[in-house]
VOBA-1610 file (N, C-alpha, C; in pm, whole numbers, padded with zeros to 5 digits, always signed):
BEGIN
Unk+13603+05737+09506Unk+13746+05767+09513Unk+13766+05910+09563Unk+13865+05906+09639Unk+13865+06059+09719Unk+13992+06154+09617Unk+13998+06222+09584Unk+14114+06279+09533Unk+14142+06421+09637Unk+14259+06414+09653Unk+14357+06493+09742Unk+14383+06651+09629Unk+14388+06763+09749Unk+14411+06894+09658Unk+14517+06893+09711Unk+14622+07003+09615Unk+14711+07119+09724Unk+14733+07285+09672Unk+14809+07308+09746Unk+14832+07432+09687Unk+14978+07455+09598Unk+14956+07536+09526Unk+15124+07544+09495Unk+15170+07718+09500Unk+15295+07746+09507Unk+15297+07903+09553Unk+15449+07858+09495Unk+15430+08016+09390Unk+15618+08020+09348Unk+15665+08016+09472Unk+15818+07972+09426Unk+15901+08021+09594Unk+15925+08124+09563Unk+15974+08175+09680Unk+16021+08328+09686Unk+16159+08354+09572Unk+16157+08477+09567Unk+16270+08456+09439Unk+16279+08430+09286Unk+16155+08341+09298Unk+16143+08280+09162Unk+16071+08345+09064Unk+16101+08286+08963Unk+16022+08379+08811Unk+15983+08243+08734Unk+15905+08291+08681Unk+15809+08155+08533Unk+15849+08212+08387Unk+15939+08135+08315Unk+15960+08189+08195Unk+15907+08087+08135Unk+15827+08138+08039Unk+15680+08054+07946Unk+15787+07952+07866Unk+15913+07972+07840Unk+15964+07889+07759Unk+16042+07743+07836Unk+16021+07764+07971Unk+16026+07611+08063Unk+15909+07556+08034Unk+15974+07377+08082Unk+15872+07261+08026Unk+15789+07253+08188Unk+15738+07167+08190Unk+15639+07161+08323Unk+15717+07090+08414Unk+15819+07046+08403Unk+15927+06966+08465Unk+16033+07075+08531Unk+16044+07168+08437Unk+16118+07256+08504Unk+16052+07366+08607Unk+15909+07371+08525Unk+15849+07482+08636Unk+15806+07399+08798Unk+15773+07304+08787Unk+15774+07201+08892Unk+15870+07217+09002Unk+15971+07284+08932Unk+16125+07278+09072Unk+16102+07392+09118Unk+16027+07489+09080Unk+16010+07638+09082Unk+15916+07660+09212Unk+15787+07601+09217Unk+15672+07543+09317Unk+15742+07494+09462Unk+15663+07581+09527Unk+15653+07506+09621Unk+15525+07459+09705Unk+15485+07271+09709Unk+15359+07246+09712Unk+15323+07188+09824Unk+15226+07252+09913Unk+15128+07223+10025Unk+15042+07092+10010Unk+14995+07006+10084Unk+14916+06948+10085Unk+14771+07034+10150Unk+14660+07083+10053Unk+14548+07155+10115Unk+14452+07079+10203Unk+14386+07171+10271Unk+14342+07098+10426Unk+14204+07018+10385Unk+14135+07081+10286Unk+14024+06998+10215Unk+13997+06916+10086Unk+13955+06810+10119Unk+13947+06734+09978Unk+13874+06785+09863Unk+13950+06738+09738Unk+13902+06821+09606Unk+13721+06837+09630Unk+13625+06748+09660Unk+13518+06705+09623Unk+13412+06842+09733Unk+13469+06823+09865Unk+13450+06941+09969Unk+13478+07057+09859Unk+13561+07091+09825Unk+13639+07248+09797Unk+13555+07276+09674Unk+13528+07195+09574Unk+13438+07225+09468Unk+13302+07222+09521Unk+13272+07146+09630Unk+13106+07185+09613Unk+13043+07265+09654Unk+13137+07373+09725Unk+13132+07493+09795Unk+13089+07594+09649Unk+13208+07606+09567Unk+13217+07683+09450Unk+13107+07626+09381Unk+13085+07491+09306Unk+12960+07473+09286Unk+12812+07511+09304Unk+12796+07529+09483Unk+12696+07591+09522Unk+12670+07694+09512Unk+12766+07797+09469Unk+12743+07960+09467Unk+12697+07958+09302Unk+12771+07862+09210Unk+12747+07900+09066Unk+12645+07844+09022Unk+12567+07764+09074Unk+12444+07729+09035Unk+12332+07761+09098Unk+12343+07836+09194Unk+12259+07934+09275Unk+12135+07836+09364Unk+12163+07730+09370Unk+12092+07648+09464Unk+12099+07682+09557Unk+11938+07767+09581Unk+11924+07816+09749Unk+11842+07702+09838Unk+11770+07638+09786Unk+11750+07539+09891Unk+11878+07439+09981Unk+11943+07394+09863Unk+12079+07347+09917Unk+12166+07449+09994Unk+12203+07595+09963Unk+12259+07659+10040Unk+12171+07678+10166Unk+12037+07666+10201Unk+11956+07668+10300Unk+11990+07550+10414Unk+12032+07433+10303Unk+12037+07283+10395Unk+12237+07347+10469Unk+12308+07388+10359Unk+12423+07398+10432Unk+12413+07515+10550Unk+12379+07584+10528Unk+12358+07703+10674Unk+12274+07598+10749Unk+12224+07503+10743Unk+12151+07492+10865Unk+12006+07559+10929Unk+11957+07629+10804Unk+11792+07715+10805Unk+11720+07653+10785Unk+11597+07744+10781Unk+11464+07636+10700Unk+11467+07688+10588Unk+11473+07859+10532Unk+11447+07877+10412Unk+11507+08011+10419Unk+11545+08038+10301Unk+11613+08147+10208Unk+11510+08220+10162Unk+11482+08348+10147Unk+11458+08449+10090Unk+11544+08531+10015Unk+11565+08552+09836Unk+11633+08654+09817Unk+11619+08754+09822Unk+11484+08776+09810Unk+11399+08903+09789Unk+11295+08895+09873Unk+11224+08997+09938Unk+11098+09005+09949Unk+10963+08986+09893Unk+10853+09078+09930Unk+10734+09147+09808Unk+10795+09261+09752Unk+10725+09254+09633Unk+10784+09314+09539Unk+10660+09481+09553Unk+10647+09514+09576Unk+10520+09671+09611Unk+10580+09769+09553Unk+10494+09841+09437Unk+10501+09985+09388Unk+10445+10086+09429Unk+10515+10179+09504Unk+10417+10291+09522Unk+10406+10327+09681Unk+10562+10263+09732Unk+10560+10339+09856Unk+10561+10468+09904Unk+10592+10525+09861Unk+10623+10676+09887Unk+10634+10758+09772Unk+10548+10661+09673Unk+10519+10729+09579Unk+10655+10777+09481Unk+10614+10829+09352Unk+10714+10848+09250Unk+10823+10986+09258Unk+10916+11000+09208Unk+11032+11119+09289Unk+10998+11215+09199Unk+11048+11357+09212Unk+11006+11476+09113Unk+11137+11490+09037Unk+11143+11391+08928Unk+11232+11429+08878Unk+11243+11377+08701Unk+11313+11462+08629Unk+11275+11471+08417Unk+11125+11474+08441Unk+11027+11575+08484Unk+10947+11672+08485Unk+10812+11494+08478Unk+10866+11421+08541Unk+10773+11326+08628Unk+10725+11407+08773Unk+10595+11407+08778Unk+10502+11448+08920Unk+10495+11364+09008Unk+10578+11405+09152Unk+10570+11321+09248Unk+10357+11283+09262Unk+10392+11113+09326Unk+10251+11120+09350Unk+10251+11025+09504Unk+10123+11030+09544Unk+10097+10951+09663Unk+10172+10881+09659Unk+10180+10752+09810Unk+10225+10683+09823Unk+10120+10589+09912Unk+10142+10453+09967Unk+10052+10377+10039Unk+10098+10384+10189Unk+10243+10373+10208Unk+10301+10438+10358Unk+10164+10499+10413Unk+10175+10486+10506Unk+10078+10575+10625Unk+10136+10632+10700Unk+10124+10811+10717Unk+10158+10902+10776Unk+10108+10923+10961Unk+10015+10860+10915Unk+09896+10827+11012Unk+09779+10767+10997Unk+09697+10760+11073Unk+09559+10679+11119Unk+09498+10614+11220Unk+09374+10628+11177Unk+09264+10607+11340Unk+09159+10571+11265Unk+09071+10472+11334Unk+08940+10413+11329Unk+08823+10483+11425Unk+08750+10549+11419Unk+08638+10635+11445Unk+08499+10556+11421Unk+08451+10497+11535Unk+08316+10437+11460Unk+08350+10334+11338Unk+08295+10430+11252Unk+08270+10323+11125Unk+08334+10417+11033Unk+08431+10455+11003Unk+08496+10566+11008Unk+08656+10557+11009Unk+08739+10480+10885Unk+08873+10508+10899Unk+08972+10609+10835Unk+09007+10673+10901Unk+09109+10821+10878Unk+09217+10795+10850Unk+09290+10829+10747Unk+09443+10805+10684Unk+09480+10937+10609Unk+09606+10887+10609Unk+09682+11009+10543Unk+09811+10933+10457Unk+09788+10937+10359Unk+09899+10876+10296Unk+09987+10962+10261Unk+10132+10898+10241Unk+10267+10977+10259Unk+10249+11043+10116Unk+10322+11141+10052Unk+10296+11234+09986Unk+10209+11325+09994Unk+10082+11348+10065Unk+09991+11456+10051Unk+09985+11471+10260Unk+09909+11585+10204Unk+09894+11674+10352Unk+09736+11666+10394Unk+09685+11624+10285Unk+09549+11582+10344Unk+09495+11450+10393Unk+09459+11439+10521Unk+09389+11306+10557Unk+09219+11254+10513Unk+09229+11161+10455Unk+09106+11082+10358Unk+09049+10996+10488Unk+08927+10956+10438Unk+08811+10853+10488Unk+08769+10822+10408Unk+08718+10687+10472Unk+08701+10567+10396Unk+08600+10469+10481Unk+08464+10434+10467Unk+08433+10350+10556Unk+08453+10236+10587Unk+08456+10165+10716Unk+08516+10019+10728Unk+08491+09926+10631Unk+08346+09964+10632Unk+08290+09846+10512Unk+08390+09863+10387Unk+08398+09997+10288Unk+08493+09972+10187Unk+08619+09855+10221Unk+08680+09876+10336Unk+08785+09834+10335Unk+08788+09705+10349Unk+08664+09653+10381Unk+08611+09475+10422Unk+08590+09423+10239Unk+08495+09546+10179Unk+08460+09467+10066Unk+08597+09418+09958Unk+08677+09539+09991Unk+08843+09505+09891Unk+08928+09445+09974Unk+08897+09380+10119Unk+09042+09300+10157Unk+09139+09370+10157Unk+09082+09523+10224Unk+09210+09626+10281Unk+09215+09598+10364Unk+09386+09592+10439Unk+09377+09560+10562Unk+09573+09671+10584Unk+09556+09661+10716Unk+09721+09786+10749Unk+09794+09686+10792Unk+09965+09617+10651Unk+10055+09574+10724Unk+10164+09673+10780Unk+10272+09581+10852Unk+10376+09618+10897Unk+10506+09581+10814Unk+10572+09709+10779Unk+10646+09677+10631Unk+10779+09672+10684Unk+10876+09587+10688Unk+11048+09628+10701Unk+11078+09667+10565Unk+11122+09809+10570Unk+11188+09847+10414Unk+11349+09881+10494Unk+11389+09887+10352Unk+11579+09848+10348Unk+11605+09974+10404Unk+11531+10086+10443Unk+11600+10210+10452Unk+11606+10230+10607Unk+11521+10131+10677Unk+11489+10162+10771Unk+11610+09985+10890Unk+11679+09973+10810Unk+11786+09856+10867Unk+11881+09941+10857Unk+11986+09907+10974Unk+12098+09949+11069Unk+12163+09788+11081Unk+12285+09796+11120Unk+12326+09674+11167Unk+12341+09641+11330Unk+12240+09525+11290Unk+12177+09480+11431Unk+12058+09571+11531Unk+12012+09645+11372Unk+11885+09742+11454Unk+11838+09754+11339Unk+11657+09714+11370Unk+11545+09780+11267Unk+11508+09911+11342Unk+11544+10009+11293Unk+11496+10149+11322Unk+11334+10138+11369Unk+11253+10106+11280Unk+11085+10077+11223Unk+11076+10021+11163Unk+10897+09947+11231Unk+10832+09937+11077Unk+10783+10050+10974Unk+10738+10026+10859Unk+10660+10131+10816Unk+10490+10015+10807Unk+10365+10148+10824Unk+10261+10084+10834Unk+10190+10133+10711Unk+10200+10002+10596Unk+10141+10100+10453Unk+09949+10003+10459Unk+09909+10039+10333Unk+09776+09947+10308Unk+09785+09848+10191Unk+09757+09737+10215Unk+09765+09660+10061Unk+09615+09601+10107Unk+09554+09504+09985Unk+09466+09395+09972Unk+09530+09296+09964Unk+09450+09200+10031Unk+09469+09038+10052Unk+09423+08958+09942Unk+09324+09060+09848Unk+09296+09002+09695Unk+09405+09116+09555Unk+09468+09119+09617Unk+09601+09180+09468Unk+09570+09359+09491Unk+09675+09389+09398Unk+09669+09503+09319Unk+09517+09583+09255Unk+09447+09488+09158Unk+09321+09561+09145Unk+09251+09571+09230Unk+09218+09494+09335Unk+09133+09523+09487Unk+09162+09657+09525Unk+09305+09675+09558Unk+09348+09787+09650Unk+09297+09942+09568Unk+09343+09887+09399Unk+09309+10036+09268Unk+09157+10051+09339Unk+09087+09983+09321Unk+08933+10012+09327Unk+08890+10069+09441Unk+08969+10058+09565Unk+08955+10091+09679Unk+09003+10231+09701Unk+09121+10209+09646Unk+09155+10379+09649Unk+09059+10504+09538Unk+09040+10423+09453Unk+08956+10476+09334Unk+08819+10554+09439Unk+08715+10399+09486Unk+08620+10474+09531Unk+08666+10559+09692Unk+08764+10529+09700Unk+08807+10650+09879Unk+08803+10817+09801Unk+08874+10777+09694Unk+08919+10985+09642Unk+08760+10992+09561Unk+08661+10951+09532Unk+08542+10958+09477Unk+08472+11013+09647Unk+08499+10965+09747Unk+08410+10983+09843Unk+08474+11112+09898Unk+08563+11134+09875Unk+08664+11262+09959Unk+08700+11410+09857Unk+08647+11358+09705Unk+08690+11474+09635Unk+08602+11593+09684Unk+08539+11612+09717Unk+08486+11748+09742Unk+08568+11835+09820Unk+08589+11750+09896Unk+08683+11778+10036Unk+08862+11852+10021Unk+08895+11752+09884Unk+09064+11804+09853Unk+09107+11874+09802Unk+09185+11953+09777Unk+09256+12022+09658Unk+09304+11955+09528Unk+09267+11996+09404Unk+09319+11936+09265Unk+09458+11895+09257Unk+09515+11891+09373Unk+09676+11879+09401Unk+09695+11764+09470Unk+09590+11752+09578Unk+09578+11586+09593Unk+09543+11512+09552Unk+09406+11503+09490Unk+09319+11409+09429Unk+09477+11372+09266Unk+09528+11475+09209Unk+09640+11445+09111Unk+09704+11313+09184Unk+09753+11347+09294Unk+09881+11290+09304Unk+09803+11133+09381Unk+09699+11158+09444Unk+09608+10987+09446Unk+09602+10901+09332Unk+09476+10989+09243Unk+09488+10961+09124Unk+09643+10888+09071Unk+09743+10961+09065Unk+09844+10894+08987Unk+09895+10762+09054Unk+09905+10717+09213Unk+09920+10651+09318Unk+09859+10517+09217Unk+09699+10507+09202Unk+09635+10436+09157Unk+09690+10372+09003Unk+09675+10470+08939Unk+09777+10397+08835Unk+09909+10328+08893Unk+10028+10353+08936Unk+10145+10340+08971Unk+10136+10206+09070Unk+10017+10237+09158Unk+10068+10066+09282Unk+10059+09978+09247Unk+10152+09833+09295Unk+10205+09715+09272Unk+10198+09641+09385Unk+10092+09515+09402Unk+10142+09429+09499Unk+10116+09297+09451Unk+10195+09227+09562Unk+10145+09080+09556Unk+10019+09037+09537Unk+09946+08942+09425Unk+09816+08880+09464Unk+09823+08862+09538Unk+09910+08747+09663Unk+09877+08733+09801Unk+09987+08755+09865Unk+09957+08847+09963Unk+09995+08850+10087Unk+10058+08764+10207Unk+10133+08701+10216Unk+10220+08623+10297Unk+10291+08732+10394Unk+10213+08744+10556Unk+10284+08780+10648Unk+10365+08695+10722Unk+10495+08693+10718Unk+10582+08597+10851Unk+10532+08568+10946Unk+10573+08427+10971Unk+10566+08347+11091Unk+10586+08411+11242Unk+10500+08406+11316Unk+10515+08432+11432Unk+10579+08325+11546Unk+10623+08215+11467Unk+10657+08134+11558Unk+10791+08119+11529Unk+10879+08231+11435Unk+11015+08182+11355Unk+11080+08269+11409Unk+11236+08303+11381Unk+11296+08404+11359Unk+11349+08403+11240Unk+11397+08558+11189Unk+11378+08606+11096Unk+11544+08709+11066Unk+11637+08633+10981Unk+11733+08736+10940Unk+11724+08836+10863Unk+11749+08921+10852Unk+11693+09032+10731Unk+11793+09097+10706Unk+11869+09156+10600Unk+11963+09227+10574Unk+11916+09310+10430Unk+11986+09406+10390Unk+11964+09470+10308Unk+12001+09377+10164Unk+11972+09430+10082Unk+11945+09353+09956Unk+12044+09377+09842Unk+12066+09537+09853Unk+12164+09615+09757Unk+12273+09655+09839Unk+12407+09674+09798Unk+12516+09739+09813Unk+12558+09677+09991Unk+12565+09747+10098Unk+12641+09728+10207Unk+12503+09650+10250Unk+12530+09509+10287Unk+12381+09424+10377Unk+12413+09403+10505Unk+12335+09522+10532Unk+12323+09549+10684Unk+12250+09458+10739Unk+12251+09366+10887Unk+12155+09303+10919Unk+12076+09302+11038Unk+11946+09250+11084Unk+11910+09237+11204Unk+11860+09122+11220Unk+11765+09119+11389Unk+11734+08983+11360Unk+11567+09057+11422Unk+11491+08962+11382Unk+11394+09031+11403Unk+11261+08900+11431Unk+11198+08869+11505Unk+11080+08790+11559Unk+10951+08848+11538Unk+10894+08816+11467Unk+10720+08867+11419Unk+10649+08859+11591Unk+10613+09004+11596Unk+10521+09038+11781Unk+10380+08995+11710Unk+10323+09035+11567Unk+10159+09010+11509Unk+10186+08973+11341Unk+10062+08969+11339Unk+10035+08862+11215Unk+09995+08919+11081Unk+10074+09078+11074Unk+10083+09123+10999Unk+10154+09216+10930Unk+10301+09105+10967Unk+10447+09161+10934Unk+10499+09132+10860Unk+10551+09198+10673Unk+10589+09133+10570Unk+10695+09253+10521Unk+10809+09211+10429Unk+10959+09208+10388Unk+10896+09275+10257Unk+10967+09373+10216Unk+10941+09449+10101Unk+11082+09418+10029Unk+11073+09411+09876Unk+11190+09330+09789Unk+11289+09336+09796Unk+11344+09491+09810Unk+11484+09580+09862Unk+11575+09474+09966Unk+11500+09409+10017Unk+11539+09326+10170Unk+11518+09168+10163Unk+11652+09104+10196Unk+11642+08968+10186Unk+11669+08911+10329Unk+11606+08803+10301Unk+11584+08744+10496Unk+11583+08580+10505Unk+11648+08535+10580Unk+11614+08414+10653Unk+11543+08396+10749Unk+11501+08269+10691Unk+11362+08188+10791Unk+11432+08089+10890Unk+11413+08084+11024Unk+11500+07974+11130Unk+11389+07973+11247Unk+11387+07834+11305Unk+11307+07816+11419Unk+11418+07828+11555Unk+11536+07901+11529Unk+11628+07803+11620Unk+11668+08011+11622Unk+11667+08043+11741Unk+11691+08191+11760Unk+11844+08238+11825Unk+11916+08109+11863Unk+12037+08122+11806Unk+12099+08123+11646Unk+12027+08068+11616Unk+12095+08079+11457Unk+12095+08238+11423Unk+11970+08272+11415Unk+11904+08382+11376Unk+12049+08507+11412Unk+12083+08520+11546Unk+12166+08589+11606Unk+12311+08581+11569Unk+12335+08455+11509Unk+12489+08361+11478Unk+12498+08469+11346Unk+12388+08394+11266Unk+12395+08478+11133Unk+12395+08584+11119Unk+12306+08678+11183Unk+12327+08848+11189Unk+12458+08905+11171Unk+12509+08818+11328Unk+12647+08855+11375Unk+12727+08837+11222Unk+12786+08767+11159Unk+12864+08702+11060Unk+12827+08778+10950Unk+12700+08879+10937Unk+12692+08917+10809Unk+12742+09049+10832Unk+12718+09116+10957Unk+12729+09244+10954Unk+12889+09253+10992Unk+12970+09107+11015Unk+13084+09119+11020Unk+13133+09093+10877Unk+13076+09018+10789Unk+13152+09015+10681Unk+13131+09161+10558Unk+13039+09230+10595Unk+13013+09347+10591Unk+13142+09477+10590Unk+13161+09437+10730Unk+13237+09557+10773Unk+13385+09483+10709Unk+13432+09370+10670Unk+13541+09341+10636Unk+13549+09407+10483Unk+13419+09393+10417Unk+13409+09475+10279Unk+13507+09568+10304Unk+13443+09683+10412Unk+13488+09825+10410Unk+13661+09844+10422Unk+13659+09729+10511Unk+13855+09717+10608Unk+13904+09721+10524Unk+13884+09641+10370Unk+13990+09580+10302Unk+13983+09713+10193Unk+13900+09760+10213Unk+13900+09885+10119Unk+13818+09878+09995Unk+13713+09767+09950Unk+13640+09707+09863Unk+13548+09755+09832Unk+13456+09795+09733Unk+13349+09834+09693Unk+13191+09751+09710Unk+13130+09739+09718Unk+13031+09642+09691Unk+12925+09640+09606Unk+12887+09561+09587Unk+12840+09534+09461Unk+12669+09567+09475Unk+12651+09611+09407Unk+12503+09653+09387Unk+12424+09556+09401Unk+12366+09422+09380Unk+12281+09393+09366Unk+12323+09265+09477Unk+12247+09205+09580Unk+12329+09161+09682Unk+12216+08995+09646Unk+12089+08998+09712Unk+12011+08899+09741Unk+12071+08787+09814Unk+12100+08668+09756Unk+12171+08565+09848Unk+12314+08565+09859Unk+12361+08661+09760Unk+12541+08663+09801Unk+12613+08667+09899Unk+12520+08741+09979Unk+12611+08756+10131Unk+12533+08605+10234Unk+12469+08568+10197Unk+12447+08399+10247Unk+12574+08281+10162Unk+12565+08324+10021Unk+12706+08184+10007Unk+12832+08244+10053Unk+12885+08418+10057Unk+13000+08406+10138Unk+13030+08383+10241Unk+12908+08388+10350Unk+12934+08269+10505Unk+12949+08109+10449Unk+12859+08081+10410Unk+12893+07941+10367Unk+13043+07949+10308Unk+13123+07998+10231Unk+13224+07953+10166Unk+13332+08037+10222Unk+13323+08122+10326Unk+13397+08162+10419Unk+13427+08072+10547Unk+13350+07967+10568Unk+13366+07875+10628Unk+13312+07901+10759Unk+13207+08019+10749Unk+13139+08073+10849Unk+13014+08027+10914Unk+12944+07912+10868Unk+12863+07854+10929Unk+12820+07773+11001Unk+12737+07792+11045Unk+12686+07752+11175Unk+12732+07614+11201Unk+12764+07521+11110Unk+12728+07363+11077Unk+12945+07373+11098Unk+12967+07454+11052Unk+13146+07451+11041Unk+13225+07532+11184Unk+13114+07584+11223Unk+13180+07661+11383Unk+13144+07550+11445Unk+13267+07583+11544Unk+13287+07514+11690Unk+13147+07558+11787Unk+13127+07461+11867Unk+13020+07507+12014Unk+13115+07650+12061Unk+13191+07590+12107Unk+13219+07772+12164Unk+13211+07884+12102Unk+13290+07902+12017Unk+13232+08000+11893Unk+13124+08026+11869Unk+13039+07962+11861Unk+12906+08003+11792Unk+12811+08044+11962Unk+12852+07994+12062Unk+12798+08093+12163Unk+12859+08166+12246Unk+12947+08219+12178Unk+13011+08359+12210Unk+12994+08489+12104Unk+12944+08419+11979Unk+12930+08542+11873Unk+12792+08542+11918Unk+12689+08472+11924Unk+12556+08471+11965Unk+12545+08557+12074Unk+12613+08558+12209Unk+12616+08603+12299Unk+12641+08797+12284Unk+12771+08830+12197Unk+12770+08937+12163Unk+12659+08982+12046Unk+12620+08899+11961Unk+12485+08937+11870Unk+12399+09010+11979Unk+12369+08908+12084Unk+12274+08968+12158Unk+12295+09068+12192Unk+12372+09115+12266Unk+12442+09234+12351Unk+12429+09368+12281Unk+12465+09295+12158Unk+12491+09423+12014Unk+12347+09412+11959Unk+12268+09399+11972Unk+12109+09429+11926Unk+12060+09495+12030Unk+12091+09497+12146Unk+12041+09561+12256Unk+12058+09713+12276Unk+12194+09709+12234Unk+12319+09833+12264Unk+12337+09939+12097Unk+12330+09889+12021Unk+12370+09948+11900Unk+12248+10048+11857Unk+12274+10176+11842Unk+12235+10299+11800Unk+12086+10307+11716Unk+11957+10363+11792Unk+11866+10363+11661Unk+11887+10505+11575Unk+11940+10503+11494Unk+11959+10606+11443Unk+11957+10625+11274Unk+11934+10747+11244Unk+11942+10737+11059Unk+12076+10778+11052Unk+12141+10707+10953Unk+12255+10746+10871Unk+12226+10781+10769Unk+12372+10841+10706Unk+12384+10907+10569Unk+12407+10778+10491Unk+12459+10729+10529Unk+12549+10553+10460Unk+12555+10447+10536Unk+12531+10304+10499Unk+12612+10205+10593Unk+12732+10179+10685Unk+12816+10251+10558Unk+12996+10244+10589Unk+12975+10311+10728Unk+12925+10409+10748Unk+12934+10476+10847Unk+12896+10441+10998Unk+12725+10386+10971Unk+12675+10267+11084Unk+12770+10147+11113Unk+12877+10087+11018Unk+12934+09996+11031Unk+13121+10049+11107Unk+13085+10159+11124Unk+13263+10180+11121Unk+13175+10228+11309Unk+13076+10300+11343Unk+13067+10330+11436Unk+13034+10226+11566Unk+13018+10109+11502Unk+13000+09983+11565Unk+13132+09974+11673Unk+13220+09995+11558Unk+13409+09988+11623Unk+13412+10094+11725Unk+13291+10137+11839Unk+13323+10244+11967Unk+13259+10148+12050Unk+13191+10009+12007Unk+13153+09881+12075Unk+13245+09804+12113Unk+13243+09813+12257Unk+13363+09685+12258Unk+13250+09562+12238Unk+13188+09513+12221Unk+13130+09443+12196Unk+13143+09370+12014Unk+13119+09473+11949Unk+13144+09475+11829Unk+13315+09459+11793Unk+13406+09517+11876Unk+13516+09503+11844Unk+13612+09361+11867Unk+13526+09272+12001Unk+13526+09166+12062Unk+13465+09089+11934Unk+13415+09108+11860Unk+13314+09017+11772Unk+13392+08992+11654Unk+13447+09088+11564Unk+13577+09099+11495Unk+13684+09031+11546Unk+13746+09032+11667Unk+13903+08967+11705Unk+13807+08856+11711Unk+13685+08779+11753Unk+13661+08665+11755Unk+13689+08585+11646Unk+13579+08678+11536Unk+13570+08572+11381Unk+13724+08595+11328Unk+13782+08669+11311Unk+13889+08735+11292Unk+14025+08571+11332Unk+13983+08562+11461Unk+14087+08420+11477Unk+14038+08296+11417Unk+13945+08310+11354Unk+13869+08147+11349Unk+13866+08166+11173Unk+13848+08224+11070Unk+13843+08270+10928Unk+13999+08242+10875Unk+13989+08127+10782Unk+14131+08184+10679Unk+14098+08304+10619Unk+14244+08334+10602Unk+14198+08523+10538Unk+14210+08475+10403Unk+14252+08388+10273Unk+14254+08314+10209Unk+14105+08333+10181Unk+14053+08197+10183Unk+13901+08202+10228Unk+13822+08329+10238Unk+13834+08357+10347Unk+13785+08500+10357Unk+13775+08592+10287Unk+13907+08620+10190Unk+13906+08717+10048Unk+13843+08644+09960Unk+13845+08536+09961Unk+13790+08433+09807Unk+13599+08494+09814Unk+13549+08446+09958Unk+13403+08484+09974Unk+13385+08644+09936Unk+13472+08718+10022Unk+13402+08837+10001Unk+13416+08900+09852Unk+13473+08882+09764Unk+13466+08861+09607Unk+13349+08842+09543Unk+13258+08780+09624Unk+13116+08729+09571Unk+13048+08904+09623Unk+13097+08938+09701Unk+12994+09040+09729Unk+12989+09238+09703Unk+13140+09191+09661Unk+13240+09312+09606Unk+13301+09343+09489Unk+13328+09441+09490Unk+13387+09442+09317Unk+13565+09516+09415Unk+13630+09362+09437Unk+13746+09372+09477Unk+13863+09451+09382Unk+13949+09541+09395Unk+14043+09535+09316Unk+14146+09477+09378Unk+14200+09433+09199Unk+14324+09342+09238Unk+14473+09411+09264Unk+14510+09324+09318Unk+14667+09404+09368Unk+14730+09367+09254
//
């Protein structure tokens, strides 16, 4: 059985005094027939409150959802601050292979360590390529960063670093070997290692507060998402581009409307396309290759640069006509209705 929605909206003029019967407030209404059936309109809301990401995966039209990344402790090491000692980090400042002979410098210290190949064979050290959240722009990965993990966990990598500052202490100052030393206690990785598909594309947006996005295609086979950063998996590299476009636009609508956003993001800004009525599966053919078309344009063209803030990368977009073309696009095709209802999921809206 299909059941029919609508809307109802005081009329203009009118007031609700709690002491009318429902007969009287009835004359008060004035009622729309709504454009979607009850069963559609709830399973939208449904899908966000029960957090079914495979199903929100099947409605975008992806292969798979990521909320999070790997989860890694000890990038750049711990901050100097309530009389905690900054310490190493696994980031790589640099490095070179010499013979038998590998040279690094990990971020926090000024001294570069060696390590022979063999160590690094016996612990399943190996150098990935890291996307961290600091280093996303919208519609631009600035860099990778190139840190070290093991392909056998966390204690592989301790033992490895353990015997590297055993082979190099003679060599350092009590100021490095400290802040290694503490590195070793402090790092965190995955037992295993899962680098992305080289045969996929890859959405990635930031994880916390403003989710900036790009789109990004694995060049080698040892390119992996650190937690800060959540990403979609797609074989289809229009999608990849559709979606970018739509996040870093529903993004910048945060800012327009004057909205805050909400700290902790992961798949939120995936069900407000879905329930913004922004996806791929609910756009028209034309639409969806004309925002694709400017995605492209705008990954090509848009600024590698560090900011102080998102808001800021996102407001400077608007000297793009490209970007500004991309807005009047979604802009005609979005109920604003709709549109405020989604971005609610991703903001801490105030109410009028």
């Amino acid at each position: 059985m299909r059941i029919k929605t609508f809307v109802a909206r005081l009329r203009r003029g009118q007031s609700i005094d709690k002491r009318l019967g429902l007969e009287e407030i009835k004359d008060l209404l004035e009622i729309k027939a709504f454009e979607r059936e009850y069963e559609e309109y709830m399973r939208q809301g449904l899908l966000y409150f029960t957090e079914n990401i495979d199903r929100l995966a099947y409605e975008l039209d992806v292969d798979k959802i990521y909320p999070k990344g790997a989860y890694i402790m000890g990038l750049y090491g711990g901050e100097e601050k309530r009389g905690e000692e900054k310490y190493a980090g696994i980031v790589l400042e640099n490095y070179s292979f010499e013979d038998a002979i590998f040279r690094f410098r990990l971020s926090g210290i000024d001294k570069t360590l060696i390590a022979p190949k063999d160590l690094l064979k016996r612990y399943g050290v190996k150098i990935f390529r890291l996307m961290y959240i600091g280093e996303i722009n919208p519609f631009r990965l600035r860099r990778f960063l190139d840190i070290i993990l093991s392909v056998y966990g966390s204690e592989a990598l301790k033992k490895f670093l353990s015997e590297t500052l055993k082979i190099n202490e003679r060599d350092i100052s009590t100021y490095v070997y400290r802040r290694v030393e503490k590195l070793i206690e402090e790092v965190r990785q995955p037992s295993t290692v899962k680098p992305l598909d080289m045969n996929k594309f890859y959405v990635v947006y930031r994880g916390s507060r403003i989710f900036s996005s790009t789109v990004v295609q694995p060049f080698s086979d040892n390119i992996i998402i650190e937690s800060n950063v959540s990403y979609v998996e797609t074989k289809d590299e229009d999608k990849a581009y559709y979606y970018s476009a739509v996040l870093n636009y529903l993004a910048y609508k945060v800012i327009e409307f004057g909205w805050t956003f909400s700290r902790h993001q992961f798949a939120r800004p995936l069900f407000a396309v879905h329930l913004s009525g922004l996806s791929w599966r609910e756009a028209d053919e034309k639409m969806r290759l004309k925002t694709v078309d400017l995605s492209k344009r705008l990954h090509e063209k848009a600024p590698n640069k560090e900011y102080n803030n998102q808001k800021t990368a996102l407001k400077d977009l608007l000297l793009m006509q490209e970007f500004r073309e991309l807005v009047k696009t979604l802009d005609q095709i979005v109920e604003k209705e709709r549109l405020e209802s989604s971005l609610r999921i991703v903001s801490e809206a105030e109410e009028s």
